[in-house]
C-alpha positions in Angstrom: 17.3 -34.9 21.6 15.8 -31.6 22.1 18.5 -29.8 19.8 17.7 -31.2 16.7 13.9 -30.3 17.1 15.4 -27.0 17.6 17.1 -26.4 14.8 14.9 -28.2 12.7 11.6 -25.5 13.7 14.2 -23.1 13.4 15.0 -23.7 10.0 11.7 -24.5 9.2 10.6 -20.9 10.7 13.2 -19.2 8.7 12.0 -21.2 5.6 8.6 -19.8 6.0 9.6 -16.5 6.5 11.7 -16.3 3.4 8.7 -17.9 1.6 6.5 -15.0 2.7 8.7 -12.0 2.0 9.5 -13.9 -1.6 5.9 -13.9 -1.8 5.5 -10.3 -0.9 8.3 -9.2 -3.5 6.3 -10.8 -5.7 3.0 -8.7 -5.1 5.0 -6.1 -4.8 6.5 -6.6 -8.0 2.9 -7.0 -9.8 1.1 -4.2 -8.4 4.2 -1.8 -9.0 3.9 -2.7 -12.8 0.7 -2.6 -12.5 0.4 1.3 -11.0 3.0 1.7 -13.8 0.9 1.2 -16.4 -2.5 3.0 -14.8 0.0 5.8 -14.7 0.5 5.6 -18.3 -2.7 5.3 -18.5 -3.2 8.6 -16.6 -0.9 10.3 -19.2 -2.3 9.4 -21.9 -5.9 10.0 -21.4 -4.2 13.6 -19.9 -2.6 14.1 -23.4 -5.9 13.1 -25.0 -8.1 15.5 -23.2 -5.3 18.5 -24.3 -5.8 17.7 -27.9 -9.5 17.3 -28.1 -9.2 20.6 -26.0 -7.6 22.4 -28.7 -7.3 20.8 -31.7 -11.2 20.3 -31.6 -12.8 22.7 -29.0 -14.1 19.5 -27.5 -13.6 19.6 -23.2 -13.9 16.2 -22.3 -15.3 15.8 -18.8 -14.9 12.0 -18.7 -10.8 12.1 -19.1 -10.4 14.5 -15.8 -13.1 12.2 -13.9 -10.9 8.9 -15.2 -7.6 10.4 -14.2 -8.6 11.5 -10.7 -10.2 7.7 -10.1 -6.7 6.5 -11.6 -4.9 8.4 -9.5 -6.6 7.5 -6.3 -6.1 3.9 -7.3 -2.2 4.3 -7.9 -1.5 6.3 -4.5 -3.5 4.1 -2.3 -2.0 0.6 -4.1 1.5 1.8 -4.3 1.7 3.3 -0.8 0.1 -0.4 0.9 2.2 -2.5 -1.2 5.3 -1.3 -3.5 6.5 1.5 -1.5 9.3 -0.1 1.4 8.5 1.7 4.6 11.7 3.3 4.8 11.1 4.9 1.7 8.2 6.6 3.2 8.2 10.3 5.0 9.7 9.8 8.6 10.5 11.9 11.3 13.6 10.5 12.8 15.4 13.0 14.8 15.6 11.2 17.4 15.9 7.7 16.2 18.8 7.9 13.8 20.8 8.5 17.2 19.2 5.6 18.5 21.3 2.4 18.9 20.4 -0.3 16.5 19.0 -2.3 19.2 16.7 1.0 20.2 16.3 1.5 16.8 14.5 -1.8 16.6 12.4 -1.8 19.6 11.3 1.6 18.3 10.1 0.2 14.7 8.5 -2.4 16.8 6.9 -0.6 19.0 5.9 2.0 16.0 4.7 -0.7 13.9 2.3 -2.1 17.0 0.8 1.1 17.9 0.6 2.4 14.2 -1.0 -1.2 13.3 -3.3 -1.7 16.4 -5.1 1.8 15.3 -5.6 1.1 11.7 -6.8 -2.1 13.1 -9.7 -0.3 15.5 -10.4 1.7 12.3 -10.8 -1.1 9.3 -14.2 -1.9 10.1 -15.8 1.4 10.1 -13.6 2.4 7.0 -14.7 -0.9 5.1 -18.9 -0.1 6.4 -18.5 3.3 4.9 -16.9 2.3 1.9 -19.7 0.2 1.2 -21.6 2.7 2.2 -20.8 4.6 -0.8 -23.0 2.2 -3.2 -25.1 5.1 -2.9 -23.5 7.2 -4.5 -22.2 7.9 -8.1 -19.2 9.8 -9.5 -20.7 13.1 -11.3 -19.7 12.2 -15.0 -19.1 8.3 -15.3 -21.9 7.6 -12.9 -19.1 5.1 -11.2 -20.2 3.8 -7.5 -17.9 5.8 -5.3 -17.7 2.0 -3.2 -15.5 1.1 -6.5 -13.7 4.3 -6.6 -12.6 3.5 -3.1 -12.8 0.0 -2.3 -8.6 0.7 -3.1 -8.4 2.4 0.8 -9.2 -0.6 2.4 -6.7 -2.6 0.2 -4.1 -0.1 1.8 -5.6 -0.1 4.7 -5.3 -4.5 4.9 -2.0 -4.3 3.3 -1.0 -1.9 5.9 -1.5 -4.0 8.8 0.0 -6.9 6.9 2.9 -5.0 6.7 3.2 -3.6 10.1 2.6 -7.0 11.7 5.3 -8.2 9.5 7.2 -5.6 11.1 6.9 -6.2 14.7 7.4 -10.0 14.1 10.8 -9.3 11.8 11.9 -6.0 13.1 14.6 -4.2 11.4 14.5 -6.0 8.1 13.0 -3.6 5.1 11.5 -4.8 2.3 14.6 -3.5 0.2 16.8 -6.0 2.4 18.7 -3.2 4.7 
């Protein structure tokens, strides 16, 4: 009697979880077109600014102000939710000669750790970012809580991710 309820939460379990990382693709999928075209939009407000420079003597102080906020945007939203994690800079002298076993209980244990500390930092990183209503960008006069309020969408997505991680160790977002 017991064995079907088994298999049944089982399946239903593995159900879920293919729901959520389709899910995640997804957002993944979005936001990577979406830094896409901010990066676009980075080059050509760049190519802009060079042309006005000296086609028309004209430095625009607004383009460079635009292209930093852009930028900021497009690191912190591609880092928390396109790039895979094992796409990311690692140190892994020692675990590439782990077993795979090891090599699991490591990303697990990684993930925990790495997760539980952005964790004991969100809420002072989200007070000071809303701190920042105070104060203003130089040129565009843009509340620096806007320019930043993209850090603590990393910072969320980050321990999203990592939890993710230490419930389904080993699998990458890529599939390996």
């Amino acid at each position: 009697m017991t064995e079907p309820l088994a298999a049944a939460t089982s399946s239903d379990s593995r159900g879920a979880a293919a729901r959520i990382e389709r899910g995640a693709r997804c957002v993944s999928l979005w936001v990577g077109r979406l830094c896409a075209v901010l990066f676009a939009l980075v080059f050509l407000i760049f190519c802009y600014k060079i042309v006005r420079r000296y086609a028309a003597g004209d430095a625009l102080a607004w383009a460079d102000e635009v292209c930093v906020v852009l930028f900021i945007w497009i690191v912190f939203l591609a880092n928390g939710l396109v790039v895979p994690s094992n796409r990311q800079i690692a140190f892994d002298l020692l675990y590439r000669h782990l077993s795979p076993g090891a090599q699991r209980w490591v990303e697990r244990l990684r993930s925990l750790l790495v997760g539980v500390l952005i964790v004991a930092c969100l809420p002072g990183t989200i007070d000071y970012i809303a701190f920042l209503w105070r104060e203003k960008t130089p040129v565009m006069l843009w509340p620096l809580n806007w320019v930043y309020a993209c850090f603590a969408v990393f910072a969320v997505a980050m321990v999203v991710r990592l939890a993710w991680a230490v419930y389904r160790p080993g699998t990458h977002e890529d599939g390996r």
